[in-house]
LOMIKE-695194 format. One line per field, with one value per residue (C-alpha): residue number from 0; residue in three letters; x, y, z. Coordinates in steps of 0.25 Angstrom, whole numbers, always signed. Layout:
N
bado	NUM_...
seke	ALA_...
east	X_...
north	Y_...
up	Z_...
//
This chain:
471
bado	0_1_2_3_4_5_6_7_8_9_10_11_12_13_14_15_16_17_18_19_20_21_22_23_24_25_26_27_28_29_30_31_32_33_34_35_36_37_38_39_40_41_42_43_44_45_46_47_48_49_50_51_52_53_54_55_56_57_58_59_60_61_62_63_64_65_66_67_68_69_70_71_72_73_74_75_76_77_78_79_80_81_82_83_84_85_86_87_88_89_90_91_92_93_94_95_96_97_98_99_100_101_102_103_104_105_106_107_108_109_110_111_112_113_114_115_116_117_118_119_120_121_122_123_124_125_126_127_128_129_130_131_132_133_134_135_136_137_138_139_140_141_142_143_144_145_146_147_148_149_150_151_152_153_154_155_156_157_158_159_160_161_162_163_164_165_166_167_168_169_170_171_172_173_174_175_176_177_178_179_180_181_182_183_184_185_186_187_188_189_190_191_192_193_194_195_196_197_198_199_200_201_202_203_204_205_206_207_208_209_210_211_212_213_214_215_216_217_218_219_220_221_222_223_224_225_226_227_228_229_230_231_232_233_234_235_236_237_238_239_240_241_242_243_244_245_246_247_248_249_250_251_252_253_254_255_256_257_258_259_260_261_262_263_264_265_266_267_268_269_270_271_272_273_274_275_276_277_278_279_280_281_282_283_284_285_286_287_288_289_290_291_292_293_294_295_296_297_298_299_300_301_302_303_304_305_306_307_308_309_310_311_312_313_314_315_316_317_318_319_320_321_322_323_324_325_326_327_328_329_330_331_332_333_334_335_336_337_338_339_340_341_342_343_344_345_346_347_348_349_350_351_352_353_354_355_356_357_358_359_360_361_362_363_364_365_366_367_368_369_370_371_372_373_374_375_376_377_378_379_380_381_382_383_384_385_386_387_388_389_390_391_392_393_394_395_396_397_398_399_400_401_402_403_404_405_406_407_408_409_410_411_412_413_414_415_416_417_418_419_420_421_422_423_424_425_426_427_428_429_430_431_432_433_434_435_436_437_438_439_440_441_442_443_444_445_446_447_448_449_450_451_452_453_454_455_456_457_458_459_460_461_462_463_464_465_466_467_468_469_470
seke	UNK_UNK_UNK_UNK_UNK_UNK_UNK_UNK_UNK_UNK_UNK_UNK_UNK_UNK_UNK_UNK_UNK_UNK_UNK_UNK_UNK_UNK_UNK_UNK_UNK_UNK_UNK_UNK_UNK_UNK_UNK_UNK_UNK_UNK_UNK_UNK_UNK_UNK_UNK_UNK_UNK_UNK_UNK_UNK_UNK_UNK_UNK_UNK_UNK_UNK_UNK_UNK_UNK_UNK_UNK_UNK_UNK_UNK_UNK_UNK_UNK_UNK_UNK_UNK_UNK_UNK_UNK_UNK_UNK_UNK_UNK_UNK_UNK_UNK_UNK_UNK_UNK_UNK_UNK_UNK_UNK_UNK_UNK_UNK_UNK_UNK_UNK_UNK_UNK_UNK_UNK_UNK_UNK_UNK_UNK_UNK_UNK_UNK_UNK_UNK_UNK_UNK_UNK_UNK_UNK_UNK_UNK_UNK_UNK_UNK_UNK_UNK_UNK_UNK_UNK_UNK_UNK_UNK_UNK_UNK_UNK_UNK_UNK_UNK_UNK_UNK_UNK_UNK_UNK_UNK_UNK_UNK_UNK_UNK_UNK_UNK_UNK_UNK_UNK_UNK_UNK_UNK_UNK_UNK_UNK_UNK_UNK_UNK_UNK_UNK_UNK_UNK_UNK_UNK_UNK_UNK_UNK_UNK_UNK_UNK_UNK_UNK_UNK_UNK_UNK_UNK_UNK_UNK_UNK_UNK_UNK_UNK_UNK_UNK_UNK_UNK_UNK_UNK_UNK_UNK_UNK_UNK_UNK_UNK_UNK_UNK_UNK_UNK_UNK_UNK_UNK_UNK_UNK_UNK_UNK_UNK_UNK_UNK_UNK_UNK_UNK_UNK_UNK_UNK_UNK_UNK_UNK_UNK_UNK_UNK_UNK_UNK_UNK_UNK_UNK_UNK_UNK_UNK_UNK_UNK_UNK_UNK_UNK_UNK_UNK_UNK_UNK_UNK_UNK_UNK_UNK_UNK_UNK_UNK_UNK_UNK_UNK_UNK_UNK_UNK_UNK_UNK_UNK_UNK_UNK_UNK_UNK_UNK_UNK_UNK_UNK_UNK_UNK_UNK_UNK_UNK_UNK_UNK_UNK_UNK_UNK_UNK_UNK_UNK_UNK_UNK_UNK_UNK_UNK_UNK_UNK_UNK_UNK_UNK_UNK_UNK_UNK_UNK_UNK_UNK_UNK_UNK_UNK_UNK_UNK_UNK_UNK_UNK_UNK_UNK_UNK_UNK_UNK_UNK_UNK_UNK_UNK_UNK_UNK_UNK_UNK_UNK_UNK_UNK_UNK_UNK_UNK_UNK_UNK_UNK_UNK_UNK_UNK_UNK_UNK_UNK_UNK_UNK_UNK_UNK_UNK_UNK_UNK_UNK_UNK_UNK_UNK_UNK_UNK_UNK_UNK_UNK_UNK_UNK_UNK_UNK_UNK_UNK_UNK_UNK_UNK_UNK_UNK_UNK_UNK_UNK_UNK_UNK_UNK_UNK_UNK_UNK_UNK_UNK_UNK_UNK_UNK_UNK_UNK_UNK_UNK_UNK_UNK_UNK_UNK_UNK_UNK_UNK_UNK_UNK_UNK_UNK_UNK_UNK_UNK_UNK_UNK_UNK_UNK_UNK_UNK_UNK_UNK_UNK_UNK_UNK_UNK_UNK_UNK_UNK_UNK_UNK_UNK_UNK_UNK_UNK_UNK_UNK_UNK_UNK_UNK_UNK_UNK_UNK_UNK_UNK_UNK_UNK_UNK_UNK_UNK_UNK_UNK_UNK_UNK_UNK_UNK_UNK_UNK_UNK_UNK_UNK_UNK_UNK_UNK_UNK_UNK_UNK_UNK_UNK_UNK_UNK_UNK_UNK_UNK_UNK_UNK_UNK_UNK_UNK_UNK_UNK_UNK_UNK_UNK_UNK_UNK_UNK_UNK_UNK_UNK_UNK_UNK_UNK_UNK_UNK_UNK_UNK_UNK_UNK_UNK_UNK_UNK_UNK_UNK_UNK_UNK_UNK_UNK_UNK_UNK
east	+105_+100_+87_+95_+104_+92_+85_+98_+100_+84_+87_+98_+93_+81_+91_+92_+105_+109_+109_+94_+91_+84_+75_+73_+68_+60_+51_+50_+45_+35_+31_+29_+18_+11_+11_+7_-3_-8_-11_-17_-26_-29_-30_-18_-14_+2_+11_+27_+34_+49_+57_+69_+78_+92_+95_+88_+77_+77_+63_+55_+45_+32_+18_+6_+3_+6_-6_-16_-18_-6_-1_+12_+19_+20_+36_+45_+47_+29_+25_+15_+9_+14_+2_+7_+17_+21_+20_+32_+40_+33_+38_+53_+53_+48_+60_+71_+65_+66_+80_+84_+80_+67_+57_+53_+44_+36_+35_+22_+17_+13_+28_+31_+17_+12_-1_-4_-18_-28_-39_-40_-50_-36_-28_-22_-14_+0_+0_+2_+15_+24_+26_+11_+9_+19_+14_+0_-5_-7_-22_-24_-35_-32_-33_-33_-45_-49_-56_-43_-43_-57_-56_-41_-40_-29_-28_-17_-6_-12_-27_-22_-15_-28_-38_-29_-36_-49_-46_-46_-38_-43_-34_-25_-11_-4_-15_-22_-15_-24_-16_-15_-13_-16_-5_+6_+3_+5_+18_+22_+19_+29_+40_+38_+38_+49_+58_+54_+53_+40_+37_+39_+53_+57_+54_+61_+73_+75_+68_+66_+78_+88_+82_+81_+67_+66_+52_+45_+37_+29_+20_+20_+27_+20_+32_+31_+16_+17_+26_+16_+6_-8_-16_-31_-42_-49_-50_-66_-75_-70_-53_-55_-46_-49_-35_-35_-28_-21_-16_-7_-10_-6_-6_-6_+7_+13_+5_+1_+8_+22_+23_+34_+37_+44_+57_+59_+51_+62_+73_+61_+61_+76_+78_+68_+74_+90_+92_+102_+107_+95_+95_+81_+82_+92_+89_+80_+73_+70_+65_+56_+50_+48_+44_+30_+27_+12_+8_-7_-15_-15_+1_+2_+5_+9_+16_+30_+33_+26_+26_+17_+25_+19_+21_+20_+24_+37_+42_+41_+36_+35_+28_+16_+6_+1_-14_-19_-27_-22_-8_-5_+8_+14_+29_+34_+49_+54_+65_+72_+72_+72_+64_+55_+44_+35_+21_+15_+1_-8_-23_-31_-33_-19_-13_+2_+5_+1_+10_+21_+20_+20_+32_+40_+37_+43_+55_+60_+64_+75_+82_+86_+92_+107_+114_+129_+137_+136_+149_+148_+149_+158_+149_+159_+155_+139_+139_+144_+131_+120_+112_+101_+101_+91_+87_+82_+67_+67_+70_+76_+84_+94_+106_+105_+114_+104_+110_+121_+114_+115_+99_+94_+80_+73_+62_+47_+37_+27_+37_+39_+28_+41_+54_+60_+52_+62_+74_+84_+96_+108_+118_+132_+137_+149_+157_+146_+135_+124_+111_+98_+96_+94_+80_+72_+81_+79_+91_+97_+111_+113_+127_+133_+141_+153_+162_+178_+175_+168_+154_+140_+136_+123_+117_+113_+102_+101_+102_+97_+106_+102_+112_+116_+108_+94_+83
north	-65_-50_-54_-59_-48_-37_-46_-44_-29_-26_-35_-27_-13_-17_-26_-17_-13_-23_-13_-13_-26_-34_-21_-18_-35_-33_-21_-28_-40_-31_-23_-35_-41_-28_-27_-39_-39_-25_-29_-42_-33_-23_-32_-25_-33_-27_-18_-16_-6_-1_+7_+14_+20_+21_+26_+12_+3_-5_-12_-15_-27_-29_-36_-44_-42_-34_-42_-50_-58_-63_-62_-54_-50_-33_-31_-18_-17_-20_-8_+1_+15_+24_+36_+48_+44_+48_+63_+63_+60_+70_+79_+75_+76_+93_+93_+87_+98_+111_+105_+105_+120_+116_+120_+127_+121_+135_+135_+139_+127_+134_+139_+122_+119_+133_+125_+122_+130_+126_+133_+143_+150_+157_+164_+174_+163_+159_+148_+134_+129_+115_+115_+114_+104_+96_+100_+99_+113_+116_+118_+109_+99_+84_+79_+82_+83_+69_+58_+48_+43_+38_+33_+32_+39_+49_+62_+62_+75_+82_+80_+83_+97_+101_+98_+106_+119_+116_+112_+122_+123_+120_+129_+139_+136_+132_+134_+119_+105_+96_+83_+84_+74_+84_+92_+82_+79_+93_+92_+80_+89_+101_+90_+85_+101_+106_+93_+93_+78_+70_+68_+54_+56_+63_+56_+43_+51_+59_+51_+36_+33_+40_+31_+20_+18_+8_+3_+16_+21_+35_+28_+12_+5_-7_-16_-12_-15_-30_-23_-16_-20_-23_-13_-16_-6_-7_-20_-26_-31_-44_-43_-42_-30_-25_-22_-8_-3_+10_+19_+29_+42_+50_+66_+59_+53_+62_+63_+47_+38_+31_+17_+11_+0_+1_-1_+10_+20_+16_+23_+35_+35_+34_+48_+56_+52_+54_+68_+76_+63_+60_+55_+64_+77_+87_+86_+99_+95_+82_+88_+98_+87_+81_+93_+99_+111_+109_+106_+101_+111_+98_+99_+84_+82_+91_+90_+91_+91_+79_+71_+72_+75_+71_+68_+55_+54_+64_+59_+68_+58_+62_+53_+51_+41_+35_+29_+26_+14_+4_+8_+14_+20_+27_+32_+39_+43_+51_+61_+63_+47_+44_+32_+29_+19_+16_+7_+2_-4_-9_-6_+5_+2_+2_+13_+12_+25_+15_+4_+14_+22_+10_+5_+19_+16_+3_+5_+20_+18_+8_+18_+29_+42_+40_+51_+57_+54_+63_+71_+75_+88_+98_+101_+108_+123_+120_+123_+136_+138_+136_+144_+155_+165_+176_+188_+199_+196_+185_+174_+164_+152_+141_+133_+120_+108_+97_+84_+82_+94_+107_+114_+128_+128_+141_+145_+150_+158_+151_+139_+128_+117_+107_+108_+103_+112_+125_+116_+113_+108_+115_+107_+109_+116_+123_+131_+140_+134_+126_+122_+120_+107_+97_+96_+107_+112_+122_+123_+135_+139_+144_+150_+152_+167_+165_+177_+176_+171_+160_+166_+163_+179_+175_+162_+164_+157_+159_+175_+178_+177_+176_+180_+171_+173_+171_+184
up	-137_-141_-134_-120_-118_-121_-110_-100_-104_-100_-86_-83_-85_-73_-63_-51_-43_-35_-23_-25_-29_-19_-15_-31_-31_-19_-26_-40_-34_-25_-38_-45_-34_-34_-49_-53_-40_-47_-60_-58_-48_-58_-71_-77_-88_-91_-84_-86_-77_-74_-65_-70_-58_-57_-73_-77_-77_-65_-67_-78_-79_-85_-79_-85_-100_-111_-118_-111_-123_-128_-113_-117_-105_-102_-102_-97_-115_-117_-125_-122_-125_-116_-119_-112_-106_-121_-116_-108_-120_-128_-116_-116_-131_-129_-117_-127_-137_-126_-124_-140_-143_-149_-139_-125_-117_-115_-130_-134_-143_-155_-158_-161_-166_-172_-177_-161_-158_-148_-145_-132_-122_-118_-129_-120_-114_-117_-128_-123_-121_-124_-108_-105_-116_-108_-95_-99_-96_-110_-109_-121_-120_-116_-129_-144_-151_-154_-145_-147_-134_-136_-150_-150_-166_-163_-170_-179_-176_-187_-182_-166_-173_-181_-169_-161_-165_-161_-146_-134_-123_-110_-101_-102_-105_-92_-82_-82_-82_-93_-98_-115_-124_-133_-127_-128_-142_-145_-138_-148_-159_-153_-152_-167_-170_-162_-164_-181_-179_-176_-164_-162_-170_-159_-147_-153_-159_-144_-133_-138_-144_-136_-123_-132_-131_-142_-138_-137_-149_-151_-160_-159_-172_-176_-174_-159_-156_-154_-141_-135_-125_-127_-119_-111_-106_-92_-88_-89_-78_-83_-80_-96_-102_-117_-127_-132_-144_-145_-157_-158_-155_-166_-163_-147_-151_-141_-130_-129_-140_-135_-135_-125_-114_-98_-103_-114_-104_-91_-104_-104_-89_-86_-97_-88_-76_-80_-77_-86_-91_-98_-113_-115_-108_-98_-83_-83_-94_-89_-75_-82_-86_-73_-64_-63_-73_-68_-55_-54_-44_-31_-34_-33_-48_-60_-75_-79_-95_-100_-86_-74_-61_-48_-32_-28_-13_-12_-26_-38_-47_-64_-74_-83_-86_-99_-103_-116_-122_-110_-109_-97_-91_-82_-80_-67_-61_-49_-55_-42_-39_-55_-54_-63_-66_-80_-80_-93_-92_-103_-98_-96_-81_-76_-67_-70_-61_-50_-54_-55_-42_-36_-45_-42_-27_-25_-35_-32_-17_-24_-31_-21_-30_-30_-22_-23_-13_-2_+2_+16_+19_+28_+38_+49_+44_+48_+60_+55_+47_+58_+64_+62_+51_+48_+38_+37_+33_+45_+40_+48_+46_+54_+47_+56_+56_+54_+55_+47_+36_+37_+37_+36_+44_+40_+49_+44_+49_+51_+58_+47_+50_+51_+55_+43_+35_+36_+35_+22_+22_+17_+7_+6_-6_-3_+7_+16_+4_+6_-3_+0_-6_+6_+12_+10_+1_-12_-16_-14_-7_+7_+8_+20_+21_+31_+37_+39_+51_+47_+53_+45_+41_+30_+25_+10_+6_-8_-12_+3_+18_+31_+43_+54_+68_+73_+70
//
């Protein structure tokens, strides 16, 4: 009985609102086609996905096999390493620690881990910070000093801390983007140091359990592994796909380790997305997380604390990938739409960031951002405010009625390639108040100062006016 209504909780949690129902069907059953069209084109033997929109999951559903052999079906709860997309819990677990007293951000590293020395071709410069090991700017190398991703023997903590000694920077701190697994790792070790708990203690005490997360494990017990999927390297010439096996990662544990499914990572999803009723982190930390601290030199991409952060069309798009031994993932979300999608794939030729792109594509236009109610505002004292204004240093500006909005249009020497290019439109706020919050908008207040006789003498525009008439 347990089992059936477990079964109706989960169906539930993914029905759509009925207001969306037949365009939400419509688009499962097109991602469906594609999907299965896709991986049956591309040999792809399992793939489980989900949405989470609207403060819940709204889709999750798995496709082809967890296990080729045994022909087990890959489900929204199918297990599967999750590699680095573990670095983003690594990088919540530093935030909650900022908030909590026990550690800045700018910290040097050393005042955590004063056993942390690396060698360096540049000792007049600053020493490395945890922002940069978050933000990948540390000028670490790539890795620790070890061939584990070719032989998959992992250096122990203790042997990732002696090591450390005898490898060199490769940049300066702050001036090059170089992704670290070595870096993360060290940022595990500042979480254990500055929390006085192992590492995975922490993040299943403050991050797991209060999600509930009851299927994610830092390191995989035994009594879970019958759950997790079987993974395959590059498919052969043949359509024949080899199984690969996979440790943990030991001092890695914090850059590559987690083991979870697409359920448990919409709870993860869902926390980055809430805003200041998050269970894991306040509003500003959560979009410090999310917004660039580096920006790569073709500005199409940068790093936020643990995340990548990227354009994709006009969206602001925030994620990270994961790939290690045939487990492949990838997690992305809008902040503004808080949409959110999450792939799990077991071989080494997938590319889940496709499948989820495409996912996010189909499903966001379905859940349009709630708005308040809009109060319609007095406009009978606009006409009041229009006209030219001008100050001393010749700039000049128009307040125009522009619809049914109210619009300051300031002009530019050279002219504005387009006319809308000099135009934002001015919010009511108050009696004479206005912000610059509509389109265009930075927003800053514009005040209108009026006499006794009800005559316009300055626009303020922030701490500066202008006065009414043309130059």
């Amino acid at each position: 009985m347990r089992k059936i209504l477990l079964i109706l909780l989960l169906l539930a949690m993914i029905r759509p609102c009925p207001a969306q129902s037949a365009d939400f069907d419509a688009a499962v059953t097109l991602l469906r086609s594609w999907i299965g069209e896709k991986m049956s084109c591309d040999g792809i033997p399992g793939l489980a996905a989900g949405v989470v929109a609207d403060g819940r999951l709204v889709w999750a559903e798995g496709f082809g096999y967890a296990d080729l052999a045994a022909k087990s079906p890959m489900t929204p709860r199918t297990l599967s390493r999750i590699a680095s997309i573990t670095k983003t819990f690594t990088a919540t677990a530093i935030l909650q620690l900022q908030e909590r007293g026990k550690l800045r951000l700018d910290d040097p590293v050393e005042k955590h881990l004063p056993w942390f020395r690396v060698r360096t071709r540049w000792p007049e410069e600053p020493p490395i910070t945890i922002r940069q090991l978050l933000t990948h700017t540390s000028g670490l190398p790539g890795e620790s000093a070890f061939p584990y991703w070719s032989d998959h023997s992992f250096p122990t903590r203790e042997q990732l801390r002696e090591a450390l000694p005898g490898q060199e920077q490769i940049a300066p701190p702050g001036r090059r983007y170089r992704y670290s697994n070595l870096g993360l790792a060290i940022a595990g070790e500042v979480v254990a140091a500055a929390s006085g708990m192992p590492y995975e203690e922490y993040l299943r005490k403050n991050i797991l359990e209060p999600l509930g997360m009851k299927d994610t494990h830092v390191i995989l017990p035994e009594s879970a592994r019958s759950r997790l999927a079987a993974s395959y390297d590059y498919r052969q010439p043949d359509g024949r796909r080899n199984p690969l096996t996979f440790p943990e990662s030991g001092g890695l544990i914090p850059a590559a380790n987690i083991t979870s499914c697409v359920e448990d990572l919409a709870c993860y999803l869902l926390a980055h997305m809430a805003g200041d009723s998050s269970a894991l982190l306040s509003g500003f930390s959560l979009n410090e997380m999310h917004r660039a601290h580096w920006v790569n030199s073709d500005w199409s991409s940068g790093r936020g604390l643990g995340f990548s952060v990227y354009k994709r069309g006009s969206r602001t798009m925030v994620g990270h990938s994961g790939f290690v031994a045939g487990y492949k993932s990838q997690l992305i979300f809008c902040p503004e739409e808080k949409v959110g999608v999450v792939v799990l794939m077991n071989c080494s030729d997938g590319t889940p960031s496709t499948y989820a792109a495409q996912i996010y594509d189909e499903m966001a236009p379905l859940f349009p951002r709630k708005k308040d109610p809009a109060v319609a505002p007095d406009r009978s004292s606009w006409p009041l405010y229009t006209g030219d204004y001008n100050d001393p240093s010749g700039w000049v500006s128009k307040v125009i009625l522009w619809g049914e909005k109210l619009a300051l249009y300031e002009y530019s020497y050279p002219a504005n390639s387009a006319p809308r290019d000099g135009l934002t439109e001015l919010v009511p706020e108050g009696p004479h108040l206005f912000r610059m919050s509509g389109v265009g908008g930075n927003g800053e207040l514009v005040r209108f100062e009026v006499d006794d006789s009800g005559r316009v003498v300055r626009l303020w525009k922030g701490e500066n006016y202008m006065l009414p008439g043309a130059r």
